[in-house]
PQR file with spaces between the fields and no chain letter, atoms N, CA, C, O and H, PARSE charges and radii, in Angstrom:
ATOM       1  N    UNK     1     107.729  -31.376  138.270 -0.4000 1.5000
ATOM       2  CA   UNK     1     106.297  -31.363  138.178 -0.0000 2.0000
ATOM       3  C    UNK     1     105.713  -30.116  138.842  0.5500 1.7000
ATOM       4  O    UNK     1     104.516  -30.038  138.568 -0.5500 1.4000
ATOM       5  N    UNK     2     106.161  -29.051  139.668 -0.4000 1.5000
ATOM       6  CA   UNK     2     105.424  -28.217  140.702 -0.0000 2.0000
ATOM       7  C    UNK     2     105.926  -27.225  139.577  0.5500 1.7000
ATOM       8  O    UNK     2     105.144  -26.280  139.677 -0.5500 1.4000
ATOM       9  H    UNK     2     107.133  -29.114  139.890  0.4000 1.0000
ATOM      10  N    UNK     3     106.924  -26.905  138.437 -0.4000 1.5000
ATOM      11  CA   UNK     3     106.541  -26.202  137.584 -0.0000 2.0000
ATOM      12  C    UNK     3     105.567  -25.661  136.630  0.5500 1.7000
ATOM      13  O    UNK     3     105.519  -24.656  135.921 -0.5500 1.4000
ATOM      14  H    UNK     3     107.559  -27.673  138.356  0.4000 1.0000
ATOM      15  N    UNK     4     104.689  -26.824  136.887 -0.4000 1.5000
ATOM      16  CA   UNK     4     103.016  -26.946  136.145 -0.0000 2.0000
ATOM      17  C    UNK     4     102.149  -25.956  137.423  0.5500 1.7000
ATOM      18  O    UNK     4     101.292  -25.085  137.273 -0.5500 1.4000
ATOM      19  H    UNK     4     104.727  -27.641  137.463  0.4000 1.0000
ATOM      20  N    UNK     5     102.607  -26.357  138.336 -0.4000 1.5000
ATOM      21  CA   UNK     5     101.697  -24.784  139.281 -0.0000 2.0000
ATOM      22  C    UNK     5     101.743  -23.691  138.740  0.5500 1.7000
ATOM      23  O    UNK     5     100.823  -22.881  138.625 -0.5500 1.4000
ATOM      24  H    UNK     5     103.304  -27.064  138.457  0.4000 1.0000
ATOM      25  N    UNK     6     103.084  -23.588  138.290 -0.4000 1.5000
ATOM      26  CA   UNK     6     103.188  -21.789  137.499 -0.0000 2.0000
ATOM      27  C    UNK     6     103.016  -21.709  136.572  0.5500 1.7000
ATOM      28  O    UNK     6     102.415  -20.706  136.189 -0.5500 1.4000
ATOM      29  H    UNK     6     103.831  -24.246  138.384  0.4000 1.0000
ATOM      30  N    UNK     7     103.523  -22.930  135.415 -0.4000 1.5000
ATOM      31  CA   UNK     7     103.031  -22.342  133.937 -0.0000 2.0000
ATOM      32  C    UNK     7     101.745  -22.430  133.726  0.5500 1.7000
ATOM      33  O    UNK     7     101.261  -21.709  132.854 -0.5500 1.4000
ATOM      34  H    UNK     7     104.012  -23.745  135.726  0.4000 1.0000
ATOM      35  N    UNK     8     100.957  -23.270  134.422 -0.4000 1.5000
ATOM      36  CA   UNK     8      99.453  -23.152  133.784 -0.0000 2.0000
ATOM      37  C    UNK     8      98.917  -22.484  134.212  0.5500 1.7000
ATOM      38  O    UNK     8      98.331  -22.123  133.191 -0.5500 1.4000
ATOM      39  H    UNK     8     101.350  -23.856  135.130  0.4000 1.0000
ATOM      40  N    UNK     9      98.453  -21.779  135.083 -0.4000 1.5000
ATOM      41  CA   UNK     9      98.026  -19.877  135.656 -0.0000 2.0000
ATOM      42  C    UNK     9      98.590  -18.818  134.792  0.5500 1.7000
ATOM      43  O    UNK     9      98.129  -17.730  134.445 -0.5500 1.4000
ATOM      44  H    UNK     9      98.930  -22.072  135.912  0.4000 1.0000
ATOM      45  N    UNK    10      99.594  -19.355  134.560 -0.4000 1.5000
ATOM      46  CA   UNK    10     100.187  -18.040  133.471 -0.0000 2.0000
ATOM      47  C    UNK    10      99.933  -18.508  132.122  0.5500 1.7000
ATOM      48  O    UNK    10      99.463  -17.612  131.420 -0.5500 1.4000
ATOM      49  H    UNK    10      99.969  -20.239  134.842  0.4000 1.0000
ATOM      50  N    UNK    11     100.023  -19.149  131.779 -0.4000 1.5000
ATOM      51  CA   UNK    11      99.226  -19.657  130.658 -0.0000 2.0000
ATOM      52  C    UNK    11      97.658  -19.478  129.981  0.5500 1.7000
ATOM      53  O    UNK    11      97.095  -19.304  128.901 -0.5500 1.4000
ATOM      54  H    UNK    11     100.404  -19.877  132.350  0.4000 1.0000
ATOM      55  N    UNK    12      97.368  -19.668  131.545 -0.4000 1.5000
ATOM      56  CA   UNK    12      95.879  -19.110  131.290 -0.0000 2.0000
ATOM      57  C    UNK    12      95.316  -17.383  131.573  0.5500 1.7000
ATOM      58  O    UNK    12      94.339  -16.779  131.130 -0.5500 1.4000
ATOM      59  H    UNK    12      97.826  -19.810  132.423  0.4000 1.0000
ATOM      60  N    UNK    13      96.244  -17.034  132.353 -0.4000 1.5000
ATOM      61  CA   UNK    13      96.194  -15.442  132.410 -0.0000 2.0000
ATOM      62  C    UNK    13      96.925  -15.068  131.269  0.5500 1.7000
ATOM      63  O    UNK    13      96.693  -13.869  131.423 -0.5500 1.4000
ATOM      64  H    UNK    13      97.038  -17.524  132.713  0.4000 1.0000
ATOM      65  N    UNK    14      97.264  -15.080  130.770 -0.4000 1.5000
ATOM      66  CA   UNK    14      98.000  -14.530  129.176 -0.0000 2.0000
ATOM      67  C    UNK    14      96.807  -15.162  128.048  0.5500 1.7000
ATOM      68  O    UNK    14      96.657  -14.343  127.141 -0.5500 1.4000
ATOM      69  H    UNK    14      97.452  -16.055  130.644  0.4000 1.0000
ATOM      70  N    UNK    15      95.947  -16.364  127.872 -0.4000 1.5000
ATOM      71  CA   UNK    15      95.191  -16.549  127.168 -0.0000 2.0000
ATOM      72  C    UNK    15      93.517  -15.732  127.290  0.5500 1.7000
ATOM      73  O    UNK    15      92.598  -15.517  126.500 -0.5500 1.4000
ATOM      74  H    UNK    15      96.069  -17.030  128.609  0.4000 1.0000
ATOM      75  N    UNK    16      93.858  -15.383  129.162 -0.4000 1.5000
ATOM      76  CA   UNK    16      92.679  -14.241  129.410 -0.0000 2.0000
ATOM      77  C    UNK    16      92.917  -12.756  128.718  0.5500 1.7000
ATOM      78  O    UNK    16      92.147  -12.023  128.099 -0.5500 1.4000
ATOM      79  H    UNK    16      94.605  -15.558  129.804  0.4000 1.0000
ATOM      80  N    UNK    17      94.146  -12.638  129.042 -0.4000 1.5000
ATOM      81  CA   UNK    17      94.844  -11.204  128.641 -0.0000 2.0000
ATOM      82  C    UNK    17      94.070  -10.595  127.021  0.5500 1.7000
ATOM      83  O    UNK    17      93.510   -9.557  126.670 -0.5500 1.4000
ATOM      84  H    UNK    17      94.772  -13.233  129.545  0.4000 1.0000
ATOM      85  N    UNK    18      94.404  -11.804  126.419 -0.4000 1.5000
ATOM      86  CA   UNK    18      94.239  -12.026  124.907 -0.0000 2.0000
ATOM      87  C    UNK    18      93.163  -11.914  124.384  0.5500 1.7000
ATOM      88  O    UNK    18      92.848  -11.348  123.337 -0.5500 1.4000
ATOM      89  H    UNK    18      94.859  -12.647  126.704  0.4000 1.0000
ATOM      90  N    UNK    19      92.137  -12.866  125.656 -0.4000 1.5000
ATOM      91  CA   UNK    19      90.518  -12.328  124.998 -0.0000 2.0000
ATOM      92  C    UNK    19      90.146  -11.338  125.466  0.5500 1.7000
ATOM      93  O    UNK    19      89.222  -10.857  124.809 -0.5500 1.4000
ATOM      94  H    UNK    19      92.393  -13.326  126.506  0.4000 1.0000
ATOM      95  N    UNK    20      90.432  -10.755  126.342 -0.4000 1.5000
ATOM      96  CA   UNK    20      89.647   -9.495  126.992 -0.0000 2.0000
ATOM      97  C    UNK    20      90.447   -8.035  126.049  0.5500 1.7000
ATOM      98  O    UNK    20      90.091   -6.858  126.111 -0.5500 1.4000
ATOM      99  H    UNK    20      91.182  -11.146  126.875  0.4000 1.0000
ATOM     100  N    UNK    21      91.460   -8.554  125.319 -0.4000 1.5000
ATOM     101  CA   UNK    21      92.207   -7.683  124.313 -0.0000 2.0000
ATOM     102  C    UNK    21      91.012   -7.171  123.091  0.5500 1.7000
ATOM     103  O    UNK    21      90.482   -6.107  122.771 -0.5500 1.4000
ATOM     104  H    UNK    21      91.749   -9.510  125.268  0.4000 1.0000
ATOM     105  N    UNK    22      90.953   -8.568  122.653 -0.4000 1.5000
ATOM     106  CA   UNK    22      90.246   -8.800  121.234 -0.0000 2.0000
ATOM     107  C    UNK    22      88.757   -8.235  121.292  0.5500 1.7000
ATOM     108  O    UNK    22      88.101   -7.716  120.388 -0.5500 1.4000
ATOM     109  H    UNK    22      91.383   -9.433  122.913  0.4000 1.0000
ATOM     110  N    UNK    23      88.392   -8.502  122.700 -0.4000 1.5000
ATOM     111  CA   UNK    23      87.107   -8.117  122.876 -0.0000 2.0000
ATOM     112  C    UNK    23      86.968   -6.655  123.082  0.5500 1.7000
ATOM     113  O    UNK    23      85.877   -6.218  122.716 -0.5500 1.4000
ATOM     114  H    UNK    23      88.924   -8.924  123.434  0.4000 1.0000
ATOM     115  N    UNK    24      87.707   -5.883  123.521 -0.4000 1.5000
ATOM     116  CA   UNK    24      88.091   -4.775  123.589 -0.0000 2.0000
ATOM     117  C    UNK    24      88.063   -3.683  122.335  0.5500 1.7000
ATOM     118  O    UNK    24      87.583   -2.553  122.240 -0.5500 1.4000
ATOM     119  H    UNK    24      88.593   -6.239  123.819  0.4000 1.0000
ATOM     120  N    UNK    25      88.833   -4.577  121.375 -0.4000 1.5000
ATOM     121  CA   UNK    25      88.981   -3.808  120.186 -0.0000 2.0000
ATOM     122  C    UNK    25      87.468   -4.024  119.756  0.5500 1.7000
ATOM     123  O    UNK    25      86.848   -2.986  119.524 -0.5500 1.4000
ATOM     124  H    UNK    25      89.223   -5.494  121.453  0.4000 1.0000
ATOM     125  N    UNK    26      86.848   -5.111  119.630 -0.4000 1.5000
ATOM     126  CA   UNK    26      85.820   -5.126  119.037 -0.0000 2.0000
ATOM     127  C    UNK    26      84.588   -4.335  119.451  0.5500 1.7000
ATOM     128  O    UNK    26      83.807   -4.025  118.552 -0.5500 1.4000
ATOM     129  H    UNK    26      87.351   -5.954  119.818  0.4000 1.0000
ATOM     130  N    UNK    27      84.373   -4.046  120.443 -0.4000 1.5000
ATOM     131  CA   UNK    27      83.741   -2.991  120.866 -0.0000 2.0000
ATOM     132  C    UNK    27      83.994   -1.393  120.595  0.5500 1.7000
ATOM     133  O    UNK    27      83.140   -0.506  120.633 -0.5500 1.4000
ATOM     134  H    UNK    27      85.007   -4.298  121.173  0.4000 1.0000
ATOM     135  N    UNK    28      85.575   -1.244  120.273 -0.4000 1.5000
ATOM     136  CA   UNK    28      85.976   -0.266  120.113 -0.0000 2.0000
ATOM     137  C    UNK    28      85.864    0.466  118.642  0.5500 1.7000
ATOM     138  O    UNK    28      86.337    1.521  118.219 -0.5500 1.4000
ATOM     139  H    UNK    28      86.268   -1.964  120.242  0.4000 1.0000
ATOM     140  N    UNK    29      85.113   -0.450  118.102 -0.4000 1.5000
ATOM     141  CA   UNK    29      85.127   -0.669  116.834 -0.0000 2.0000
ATOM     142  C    UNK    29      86.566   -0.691  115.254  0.5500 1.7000
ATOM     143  O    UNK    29      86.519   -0.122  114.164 -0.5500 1.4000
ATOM     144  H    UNK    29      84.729   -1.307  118.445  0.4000 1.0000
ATOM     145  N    UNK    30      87.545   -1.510  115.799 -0.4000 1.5000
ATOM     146  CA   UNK    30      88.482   -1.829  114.892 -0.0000 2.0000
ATOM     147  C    UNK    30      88.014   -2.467  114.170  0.5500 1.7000
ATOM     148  O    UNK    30      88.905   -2.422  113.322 -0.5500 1.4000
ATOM     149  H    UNK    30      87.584   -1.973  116.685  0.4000 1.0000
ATOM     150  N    UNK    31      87.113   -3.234  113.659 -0.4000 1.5000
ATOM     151  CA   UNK    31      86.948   -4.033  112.860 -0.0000 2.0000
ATOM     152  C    UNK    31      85.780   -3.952  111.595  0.5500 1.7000
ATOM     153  O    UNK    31      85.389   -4.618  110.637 -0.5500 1.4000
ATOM     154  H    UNK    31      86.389   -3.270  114.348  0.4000 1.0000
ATOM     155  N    UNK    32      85.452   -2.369  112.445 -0.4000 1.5000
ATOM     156  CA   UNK    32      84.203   -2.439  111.391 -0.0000 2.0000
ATOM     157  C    UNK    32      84.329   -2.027  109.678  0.5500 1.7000
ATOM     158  O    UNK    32      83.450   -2.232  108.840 -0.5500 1.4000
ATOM     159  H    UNK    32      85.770   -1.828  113.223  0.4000 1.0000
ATOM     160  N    UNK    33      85.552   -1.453  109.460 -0.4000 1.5000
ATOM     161  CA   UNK    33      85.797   -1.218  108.065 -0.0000 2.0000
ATOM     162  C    UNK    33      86.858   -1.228  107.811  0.5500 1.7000
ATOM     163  O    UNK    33      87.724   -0.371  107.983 -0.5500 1.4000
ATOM     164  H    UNK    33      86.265   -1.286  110.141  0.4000 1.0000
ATOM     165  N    UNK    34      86.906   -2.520  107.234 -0.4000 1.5000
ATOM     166  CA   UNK    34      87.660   -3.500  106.877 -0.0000 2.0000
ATOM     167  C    UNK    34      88.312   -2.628  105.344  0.5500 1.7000
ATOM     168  O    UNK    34      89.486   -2.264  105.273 -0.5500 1.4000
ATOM     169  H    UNK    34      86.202   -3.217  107.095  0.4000 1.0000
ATOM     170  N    UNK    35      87.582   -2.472  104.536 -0.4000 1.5000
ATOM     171  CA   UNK    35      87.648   -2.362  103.309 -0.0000 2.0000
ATOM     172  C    UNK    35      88.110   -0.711  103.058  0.5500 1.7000
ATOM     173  O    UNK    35      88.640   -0.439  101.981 -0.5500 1.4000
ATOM     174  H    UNK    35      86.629   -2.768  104.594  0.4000 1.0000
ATOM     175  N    UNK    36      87.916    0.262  103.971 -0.4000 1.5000
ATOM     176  CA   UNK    36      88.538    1.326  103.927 -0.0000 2.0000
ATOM     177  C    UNK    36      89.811    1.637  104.140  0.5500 1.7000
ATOM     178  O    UNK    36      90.358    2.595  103.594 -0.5500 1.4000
ATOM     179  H    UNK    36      87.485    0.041  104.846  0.4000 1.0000
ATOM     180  N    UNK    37      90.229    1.056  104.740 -0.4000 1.5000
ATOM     181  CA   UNK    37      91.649    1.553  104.910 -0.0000 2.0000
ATOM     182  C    UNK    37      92.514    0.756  103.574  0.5500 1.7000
ATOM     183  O    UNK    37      93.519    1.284  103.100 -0.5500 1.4000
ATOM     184  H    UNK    37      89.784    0.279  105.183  0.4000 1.0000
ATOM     185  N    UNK    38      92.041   -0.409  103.118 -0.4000 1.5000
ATOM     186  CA   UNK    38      93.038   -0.695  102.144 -0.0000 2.0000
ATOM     187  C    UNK    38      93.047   -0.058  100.875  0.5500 1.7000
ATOM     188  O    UNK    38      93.892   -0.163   99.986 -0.5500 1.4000
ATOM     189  H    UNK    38      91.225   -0.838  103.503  0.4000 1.0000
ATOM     190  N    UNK    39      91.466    0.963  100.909 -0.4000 1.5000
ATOM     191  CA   UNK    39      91.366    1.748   99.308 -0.0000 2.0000
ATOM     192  C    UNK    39      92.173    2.892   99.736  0.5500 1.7000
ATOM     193  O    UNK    39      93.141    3.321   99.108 -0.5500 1.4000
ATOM     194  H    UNK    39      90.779    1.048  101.631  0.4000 1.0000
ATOM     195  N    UNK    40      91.592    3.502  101.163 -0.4000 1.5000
ATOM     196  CA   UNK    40      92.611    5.102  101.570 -0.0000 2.0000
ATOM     197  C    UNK    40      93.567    4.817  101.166  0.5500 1.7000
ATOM     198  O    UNK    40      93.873    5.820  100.521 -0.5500 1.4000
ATOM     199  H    UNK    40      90.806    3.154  101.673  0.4000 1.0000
ATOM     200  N    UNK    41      94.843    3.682  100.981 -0.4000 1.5000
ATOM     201  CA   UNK    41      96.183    4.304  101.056 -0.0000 2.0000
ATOM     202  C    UNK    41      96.188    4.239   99.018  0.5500 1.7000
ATOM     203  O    UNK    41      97.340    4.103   98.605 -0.5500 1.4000
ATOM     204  H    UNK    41      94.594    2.867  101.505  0.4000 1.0000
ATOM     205  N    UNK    42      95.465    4.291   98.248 -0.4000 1.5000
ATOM     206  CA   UNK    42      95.618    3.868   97.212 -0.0000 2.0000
ATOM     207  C    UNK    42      95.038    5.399   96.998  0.5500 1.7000
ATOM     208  O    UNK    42      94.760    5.454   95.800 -0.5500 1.4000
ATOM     209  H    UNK    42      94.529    4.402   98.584  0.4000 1.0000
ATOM     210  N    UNK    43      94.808    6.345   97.457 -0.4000 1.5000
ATOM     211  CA   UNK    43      94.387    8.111   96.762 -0.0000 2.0000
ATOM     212  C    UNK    43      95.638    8.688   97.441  0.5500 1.7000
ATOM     213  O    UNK    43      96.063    8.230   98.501 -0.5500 1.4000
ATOM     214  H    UNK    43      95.034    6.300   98.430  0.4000 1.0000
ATOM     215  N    UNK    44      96.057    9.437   96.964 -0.4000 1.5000
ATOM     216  CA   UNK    44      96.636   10.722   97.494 -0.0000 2.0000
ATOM     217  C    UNK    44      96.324   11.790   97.443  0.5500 1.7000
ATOM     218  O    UNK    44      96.393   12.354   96.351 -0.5500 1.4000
ATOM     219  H    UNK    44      95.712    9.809   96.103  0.4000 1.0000
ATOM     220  N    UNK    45      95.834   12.537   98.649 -0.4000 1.5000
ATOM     221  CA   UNK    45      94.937   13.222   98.720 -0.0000 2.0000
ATOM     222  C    UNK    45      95.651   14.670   99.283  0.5500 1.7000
ATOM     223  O    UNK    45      95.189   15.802   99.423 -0.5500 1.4000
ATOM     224  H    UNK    45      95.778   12.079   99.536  0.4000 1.0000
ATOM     225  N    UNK    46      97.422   13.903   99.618 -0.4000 1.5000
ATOM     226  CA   UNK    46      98.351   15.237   99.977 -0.0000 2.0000
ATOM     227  C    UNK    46      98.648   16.345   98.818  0.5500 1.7000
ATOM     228  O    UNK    46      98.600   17.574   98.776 -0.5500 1.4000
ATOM     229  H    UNK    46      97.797   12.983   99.504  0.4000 1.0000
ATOM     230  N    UNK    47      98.960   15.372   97.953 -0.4000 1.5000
ATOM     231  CA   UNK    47      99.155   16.675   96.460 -0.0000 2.0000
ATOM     232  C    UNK    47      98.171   17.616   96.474  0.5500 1.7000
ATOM     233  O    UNK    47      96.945   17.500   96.491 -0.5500 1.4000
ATOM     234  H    UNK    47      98.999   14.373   97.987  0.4000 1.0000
ATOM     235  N    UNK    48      99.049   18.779   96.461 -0.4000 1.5000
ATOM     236  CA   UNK    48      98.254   19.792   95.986 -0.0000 2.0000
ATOM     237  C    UNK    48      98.024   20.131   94.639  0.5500 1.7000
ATOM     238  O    UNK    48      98.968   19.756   93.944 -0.5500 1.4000
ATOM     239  H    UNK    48     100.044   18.873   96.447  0.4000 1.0000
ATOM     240  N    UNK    49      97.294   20.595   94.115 -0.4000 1.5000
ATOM     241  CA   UNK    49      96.938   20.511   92.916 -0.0000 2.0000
ATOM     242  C    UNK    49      97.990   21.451   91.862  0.5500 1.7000
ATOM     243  O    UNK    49      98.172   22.631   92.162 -0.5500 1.4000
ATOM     244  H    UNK    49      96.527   20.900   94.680  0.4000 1.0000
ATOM     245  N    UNK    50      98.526   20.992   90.883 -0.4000 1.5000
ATOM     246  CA   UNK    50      99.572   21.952   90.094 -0.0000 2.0000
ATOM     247  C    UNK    50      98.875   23.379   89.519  0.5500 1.7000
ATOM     248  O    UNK    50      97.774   23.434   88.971 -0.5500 1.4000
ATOM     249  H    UNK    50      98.378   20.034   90.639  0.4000 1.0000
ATOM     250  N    UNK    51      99.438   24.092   89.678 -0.4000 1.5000
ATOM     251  CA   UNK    51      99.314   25.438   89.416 -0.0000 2.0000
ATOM     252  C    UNK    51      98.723   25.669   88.002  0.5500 1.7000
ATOM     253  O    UNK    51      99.159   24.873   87.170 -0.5500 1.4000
ATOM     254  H    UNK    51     100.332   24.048   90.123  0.4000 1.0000
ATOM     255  N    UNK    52      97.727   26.680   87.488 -0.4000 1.5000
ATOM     256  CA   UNK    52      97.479   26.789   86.215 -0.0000 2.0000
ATOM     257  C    UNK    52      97.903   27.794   85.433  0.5500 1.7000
ATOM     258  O    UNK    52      97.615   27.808   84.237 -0.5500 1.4000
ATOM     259  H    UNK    52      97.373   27.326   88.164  0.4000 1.0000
C-alpha cells in the first residue's frame, strides 16, 4: 500500500507535465494550420523547371 505514496505524485506530475506541454504548443501556435501542411507535401516545388 505505501507504493500508492509514489505512484500517485508521479502520476500526477507526468499528467501535469502533459498539460503544461499541450498548452505550450498551443500558444506556440502548432495548431493553427491544420490544413497547410497536408496540401504542402502534395506540390513539389524542388523541381526545377526542364530546360527549353
Amino acid at each position: 500500500m505505501t507504493i500508492l505514496l509514489f505512484l500517485v505524485p508521479i502520476a500526477l506530475l507526468l499528467g501535469l507535465t502533459g498539460l503544461v506541454a499541450f498548452v505550450w504548443s498551443l500558444r506556440a501556435g502548432q495548431y493553427d494550420d491544420l490544413d497547410g501542411a497536408a496540401t504542402r507535401v502534395l506540390f513539389d516545388d524542388d523541381v526545377a523547371a526542364p530546360p527549353k
